[in-house]
C-alpha positions in Angstrom: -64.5 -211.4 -8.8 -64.1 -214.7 -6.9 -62.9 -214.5 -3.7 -59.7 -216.3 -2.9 -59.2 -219.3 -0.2 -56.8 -217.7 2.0 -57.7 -214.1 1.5 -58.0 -214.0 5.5 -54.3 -214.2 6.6 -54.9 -213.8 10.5 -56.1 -217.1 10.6 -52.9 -218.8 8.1 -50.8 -217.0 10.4 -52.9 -218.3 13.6 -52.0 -221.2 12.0 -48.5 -220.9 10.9 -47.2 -220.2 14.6 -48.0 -223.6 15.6 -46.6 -225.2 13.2 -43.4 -223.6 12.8 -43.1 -224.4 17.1 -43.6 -228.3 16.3 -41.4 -228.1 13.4 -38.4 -226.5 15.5 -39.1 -229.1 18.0 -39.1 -232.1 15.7 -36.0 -230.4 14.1 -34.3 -230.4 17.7 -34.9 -233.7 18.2 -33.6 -235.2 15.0 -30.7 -233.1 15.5 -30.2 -234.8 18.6 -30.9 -238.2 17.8 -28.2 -237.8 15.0 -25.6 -236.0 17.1 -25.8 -239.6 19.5 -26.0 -241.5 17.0 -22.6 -239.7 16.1 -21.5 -240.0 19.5 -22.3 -244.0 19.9 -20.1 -244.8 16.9 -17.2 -242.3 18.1 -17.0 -244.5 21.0 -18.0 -247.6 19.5 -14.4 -246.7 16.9 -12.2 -245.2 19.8 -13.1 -248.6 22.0 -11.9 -250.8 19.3 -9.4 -248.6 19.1 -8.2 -248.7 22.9 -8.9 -252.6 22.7 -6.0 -252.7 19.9 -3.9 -250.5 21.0 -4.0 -252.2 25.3 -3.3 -255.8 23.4 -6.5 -257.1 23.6 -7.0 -258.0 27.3 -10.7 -259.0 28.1 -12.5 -257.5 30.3 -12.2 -259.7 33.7 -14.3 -259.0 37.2 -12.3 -258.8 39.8 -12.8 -261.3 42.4 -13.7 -260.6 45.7 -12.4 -261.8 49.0 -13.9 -263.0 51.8 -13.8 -260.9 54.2 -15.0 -262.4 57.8 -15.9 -260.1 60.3 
């Protein structure tokens, strides 16, 4: 009989712990990089939104006085 490739499963699973850790990890991190992607273009619609709804007014810095001591 020939012996077969990956008759030794210690090491596949030596193996398989690793990559199922960086493959969580990468998993979290898309995850998260689609839940602010999300969360950018909630606020991105509900600014519009409040821009609408307030009448438009741009956003103006206030000036400040002189004050002299």
């Amino acid at each position: 009989m020939c012996p077969i490739a990956l008759q030794d499963y210690a090491g596949v699973k030596l193996l398989l712990i690793p990559l199922a850790i960086v493959a969580f990890v990468l998993f979290l991190l898309v995850l998260g990089a689609i839940g602010l992607a999300i969360s950018f273009a909630i606020f991105y619609v509900f600014g519009g939104a409040w821009r609408l709804v307030s009448g438009g007014i741009p956003w103006r810095r206030r000036q400040r006085r002189d004050v002299s001591p």
